[in-house]
N, C-alpha and C positions, 0 to 999 in steps of 0.2 A: 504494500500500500504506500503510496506517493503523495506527499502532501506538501505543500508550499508554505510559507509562514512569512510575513514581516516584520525583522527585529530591527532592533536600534543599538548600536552600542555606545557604552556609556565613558563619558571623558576617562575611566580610570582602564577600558579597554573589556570589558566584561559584558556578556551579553544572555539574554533570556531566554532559556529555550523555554517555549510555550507548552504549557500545564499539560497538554494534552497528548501531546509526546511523550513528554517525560514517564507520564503516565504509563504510556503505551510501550516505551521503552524499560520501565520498570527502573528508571532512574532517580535515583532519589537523591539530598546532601549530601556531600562529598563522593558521588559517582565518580569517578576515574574517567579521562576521555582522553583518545589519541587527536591529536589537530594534526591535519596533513595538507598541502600547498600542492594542488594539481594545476599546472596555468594557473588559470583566473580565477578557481576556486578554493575555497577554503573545506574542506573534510572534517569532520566532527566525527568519531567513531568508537560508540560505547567500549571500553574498555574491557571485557571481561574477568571477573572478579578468579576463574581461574582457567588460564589461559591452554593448559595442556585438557582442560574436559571439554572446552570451544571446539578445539579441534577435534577431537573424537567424535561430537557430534555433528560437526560437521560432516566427516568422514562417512558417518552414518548413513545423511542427508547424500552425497554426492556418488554417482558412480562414476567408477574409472576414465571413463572417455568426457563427462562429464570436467572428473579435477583435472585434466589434462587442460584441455580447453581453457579453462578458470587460469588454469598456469599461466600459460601462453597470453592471455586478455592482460594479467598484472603483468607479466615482464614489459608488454609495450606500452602501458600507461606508465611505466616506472621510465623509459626511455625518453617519453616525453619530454 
């Protein structure tokens, strides 16, 4: 699910992610987030509280030809 939002950030550089996300994120105080600089965009990317069972479910969730793919897609966004 895809949703758009307008934030503002604030003189000290700090910004709101909208209740409803966060929500939906299951993010709460002191959530943990990667910020990542793609071009012109800014990434925001929940953190995972444990970063080695992410992966296993992910693994779960993908099949082989599937994480290949997925490979392939990061290395040339990473080359950008």
């Amino acid at each position: 699910m895809s949703k758009t939002e307008e934030v503002t950030l604030s003189s000290k550089g700090q910004l709101v992610i909208p209740k409803l996300m966060r929500e939906q994120l299951k993010m709460q105080a002191g959530s943990r987030m990667i910020v990542k600089r793609q071009d012109n965009l800014i990434l925001l990317i929940p953190k995972p509280k444990d970063p080695l069972e992410a992966m296993i479910a992910l693994g779960r969730r993908l099949k082989l030809g599937d994480m290949r793919e997925e490979i392939k897609k990061h290395r040339r966004m990473e080359h950008r």
